[in-house]
C-alpha positions in Angstrom: 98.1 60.4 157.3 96.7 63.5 155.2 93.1 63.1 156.9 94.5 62.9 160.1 96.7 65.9 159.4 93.4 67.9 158.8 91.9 66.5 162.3 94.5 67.8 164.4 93.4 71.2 162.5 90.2 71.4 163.6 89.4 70.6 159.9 86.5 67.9 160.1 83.8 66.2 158.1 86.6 65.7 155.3 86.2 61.8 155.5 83.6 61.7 152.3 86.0 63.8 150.3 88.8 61.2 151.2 86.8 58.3 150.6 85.8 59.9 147.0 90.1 60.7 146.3 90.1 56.8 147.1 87.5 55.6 145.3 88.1 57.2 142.5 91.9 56.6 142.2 92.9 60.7 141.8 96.1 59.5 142.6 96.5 56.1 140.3 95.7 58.8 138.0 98.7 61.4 138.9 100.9 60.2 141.6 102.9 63.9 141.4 100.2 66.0 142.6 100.6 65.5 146.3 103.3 67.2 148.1 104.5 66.3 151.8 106.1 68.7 154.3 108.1 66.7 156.9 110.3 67.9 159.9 111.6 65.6 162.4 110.0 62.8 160.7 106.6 63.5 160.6 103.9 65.0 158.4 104.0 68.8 159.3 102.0 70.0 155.7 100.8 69.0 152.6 100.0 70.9 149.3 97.8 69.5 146.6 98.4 71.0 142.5 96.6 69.5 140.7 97.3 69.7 136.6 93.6 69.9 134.8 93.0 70.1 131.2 91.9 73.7 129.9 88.1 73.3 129.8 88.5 71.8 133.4 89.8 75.4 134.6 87.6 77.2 132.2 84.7 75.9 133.6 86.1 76.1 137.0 86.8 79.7 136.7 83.6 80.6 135.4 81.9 79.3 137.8 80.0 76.5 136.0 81.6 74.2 138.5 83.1 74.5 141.7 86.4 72.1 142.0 86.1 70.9 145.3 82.2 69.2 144.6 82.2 68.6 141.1 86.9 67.6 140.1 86.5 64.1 138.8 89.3 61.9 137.7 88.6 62.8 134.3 89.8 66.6 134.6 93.3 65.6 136.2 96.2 65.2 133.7 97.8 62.0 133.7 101.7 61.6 134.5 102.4 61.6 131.2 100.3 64.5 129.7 101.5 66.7 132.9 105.1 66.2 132.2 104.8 67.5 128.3 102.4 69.9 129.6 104.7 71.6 132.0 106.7 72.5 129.5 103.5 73.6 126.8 101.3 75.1 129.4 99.6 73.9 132.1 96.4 74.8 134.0 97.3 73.9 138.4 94.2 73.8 140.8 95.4 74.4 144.1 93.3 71.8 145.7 94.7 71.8 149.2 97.1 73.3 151.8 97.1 71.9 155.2 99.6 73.3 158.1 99.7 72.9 161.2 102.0 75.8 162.4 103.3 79.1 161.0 106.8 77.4 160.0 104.5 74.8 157.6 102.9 77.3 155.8 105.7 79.0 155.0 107.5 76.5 153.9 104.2 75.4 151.8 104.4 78.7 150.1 107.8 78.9 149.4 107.5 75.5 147.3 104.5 76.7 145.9 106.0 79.7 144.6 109.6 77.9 143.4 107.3 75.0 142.0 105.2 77.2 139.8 107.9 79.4 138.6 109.3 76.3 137.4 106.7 75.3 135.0 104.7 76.8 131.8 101.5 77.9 134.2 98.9 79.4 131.9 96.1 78.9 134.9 95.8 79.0 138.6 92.9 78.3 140.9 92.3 77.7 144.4 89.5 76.5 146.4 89.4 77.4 149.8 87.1 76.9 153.3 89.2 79.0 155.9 89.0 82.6 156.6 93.3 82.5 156.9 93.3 80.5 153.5 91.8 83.8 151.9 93.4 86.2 152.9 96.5 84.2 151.5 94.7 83.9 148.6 94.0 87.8 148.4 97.5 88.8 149.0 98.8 86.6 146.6 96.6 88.6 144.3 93.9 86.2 143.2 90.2 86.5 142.0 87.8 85.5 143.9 84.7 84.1 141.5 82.6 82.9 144.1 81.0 81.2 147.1 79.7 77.7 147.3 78.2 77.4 150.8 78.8 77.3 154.2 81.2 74.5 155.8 82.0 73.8 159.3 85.2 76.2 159.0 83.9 78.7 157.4 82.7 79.4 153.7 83.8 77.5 150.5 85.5 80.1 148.1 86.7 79.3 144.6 89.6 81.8 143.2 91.4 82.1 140.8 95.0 84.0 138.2 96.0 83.9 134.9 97.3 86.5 132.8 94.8 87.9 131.5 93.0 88.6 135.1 96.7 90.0 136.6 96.9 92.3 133.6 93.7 93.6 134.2 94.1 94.6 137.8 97.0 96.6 139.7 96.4 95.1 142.9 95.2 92.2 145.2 92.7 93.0 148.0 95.6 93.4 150.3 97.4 95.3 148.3 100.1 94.4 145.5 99.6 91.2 143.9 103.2 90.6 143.3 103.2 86.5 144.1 101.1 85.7 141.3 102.1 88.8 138.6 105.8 87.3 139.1 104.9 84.0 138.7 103.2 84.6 135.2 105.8 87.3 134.2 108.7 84.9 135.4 106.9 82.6 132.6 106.0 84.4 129.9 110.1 85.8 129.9 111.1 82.0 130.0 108.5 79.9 128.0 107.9 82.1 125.2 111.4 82.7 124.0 112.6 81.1 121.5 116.0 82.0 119.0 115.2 85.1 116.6 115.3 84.2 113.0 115.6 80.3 113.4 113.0 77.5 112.9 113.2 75.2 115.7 110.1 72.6 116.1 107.8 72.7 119.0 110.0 69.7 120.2 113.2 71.3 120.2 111.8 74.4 121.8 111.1 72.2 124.7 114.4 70.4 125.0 116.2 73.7 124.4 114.3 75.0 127.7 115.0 72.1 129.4 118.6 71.6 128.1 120.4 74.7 128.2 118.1 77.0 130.1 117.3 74.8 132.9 120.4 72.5 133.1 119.0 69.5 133.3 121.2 66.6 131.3 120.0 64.6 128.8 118.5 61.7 131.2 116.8 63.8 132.9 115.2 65.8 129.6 114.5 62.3 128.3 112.3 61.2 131.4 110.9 64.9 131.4 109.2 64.3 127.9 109.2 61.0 127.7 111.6 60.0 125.1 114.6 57.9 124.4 117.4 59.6 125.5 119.0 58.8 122.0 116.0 60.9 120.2 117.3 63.7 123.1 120.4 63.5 121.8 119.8 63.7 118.0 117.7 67.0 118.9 120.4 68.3 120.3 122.5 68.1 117.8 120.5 70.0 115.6 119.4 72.6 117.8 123.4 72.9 118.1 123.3 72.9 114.3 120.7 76.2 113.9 122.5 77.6 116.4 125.7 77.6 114.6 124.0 78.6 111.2 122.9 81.8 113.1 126.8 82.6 113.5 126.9 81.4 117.2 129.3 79.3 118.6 127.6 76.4 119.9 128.4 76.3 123.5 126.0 76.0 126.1 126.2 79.4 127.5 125.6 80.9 124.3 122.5 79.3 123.4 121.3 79.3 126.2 121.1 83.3 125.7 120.5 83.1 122.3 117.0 80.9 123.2 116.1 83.6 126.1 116.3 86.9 123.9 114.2 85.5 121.1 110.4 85.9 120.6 107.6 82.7 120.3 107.0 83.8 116.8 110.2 82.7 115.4 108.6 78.7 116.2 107.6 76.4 113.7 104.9 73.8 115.0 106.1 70.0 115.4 
């Protein structure tokens, strides 16, 4: 459905690099990474993210490999270690983003943007072979580290965001590189706080997040990290506990601004 998605694009001579997704079982890997766009009942877009390990991107961004040739099953996050590492910080290649009209896309990049604002991103990159996929890429205020050769739609480009390259530049090529600066900014305000003058672990950092900054319930937190919902619970309790201790009174509302106006320093490690 995907490959013939790209076909009625004029994107062809993508049947090797199908066969190799196959073969290779990306997705028995992580079956999250895909993302479907449908309207009317049928496949309108699709999205890849792709969690990879650190010296995945690393390399990646450096240009000692280029994603599209060289990604291999063992640089893609299992559903496990994506889950915790949404939550500790986690490195997405953007491996794909097929349309087929102007509504798709934008729809495409609206999940993008609400996905990754959602999630501890430390690293972005993006592999592209369309002229229109760069300049999307340069407004959304990405690096470009290189070129990888011609294709039949143009030339394969690897780019790339984190926040050490957005703090380093004021602008994208098309101007203000607000997409991704927010992105990062909207994370570093939410993932690094944690209460002033408390010692909650590593573990109860996350469930805090999760809990009473995100609203998920307990269930939900449990499946998140996968844990019992029992262990959840008994967190809870003792995040509820600190909180208390620090003269709060332990209601939901209150911690949850008690977590987001405290610093990542305050953390002990589980």
């Amino acid at each position: 459905m995907m490959y013939a998605l790209n076909e009625e694009m004029g994107i062809p001579a993508l049947q090797s690099y199908f066969e190799r997704i196959i073969s290779e079982d990306w997705v028995g890997r992580n079956d999250e990474m895909y993302h479907l766009y449908e309207a009317d009942g049928q496949l309108k877009g699709y999205t890849g993210l792709v969690p990879i390990y650190k010296d995945s991107y690393l390399s990646f961004s450096r240009g000692e490999r280029f994603a599209f040739f060289d990604a291999t099953t063992s640089d893609i996050l299992t559903v496990a270690e994506y889950r915790r590492a949404q939550q500790d910080g986690v490195y997405i290649w953007v491996e794909s983003l097929c349309y087929v009209n102007d509504t798709a896309l934008d729809e495409l990049r609206r999940f993008i943007y609400a996905f990754l604002s959602r999630i501890y991103l430390l690293g972005l990159v993006v592999t592209t072979s369309r002229s229109e996929d760069e300049e999307i890429c340069a407004w959304w205020g990405l690096t470009l580290q290189g070129t990888y050769g011609e294709c039949p739609t143009g030339v394969r480009k690897l780019w790339y965001a984190d926040l050490d390259t957005i703090e380093a530049s004021d602008a994208g090529i098309l101007g203000s590189s607000a997409f991704v600066r927010s992105i990062f900014w909207n994370v570093r305000g939410e993932f690094t706080a944690v209460p002033i003058g408390t010692k909650l672990s590593e573990t109860e950092r996350r469930i805090a997040r999760l809990y009473f900054c995100q609203n998920l319930k307990r269930r939900d937190v449990a499946r998140v990290l996968s844990m019992n919902e029992l262990t959840v619970k008994s967190h809870l309790q003792r995040i509820r506990k600190k909180a208390s201790n620090s003269g709060l009174e332990p209601t939901r509302n209150d911690i949850r601004d008690w977590i987001l106006e405290c610093t990542d320093d305050a953390c002990d490690q589980d």
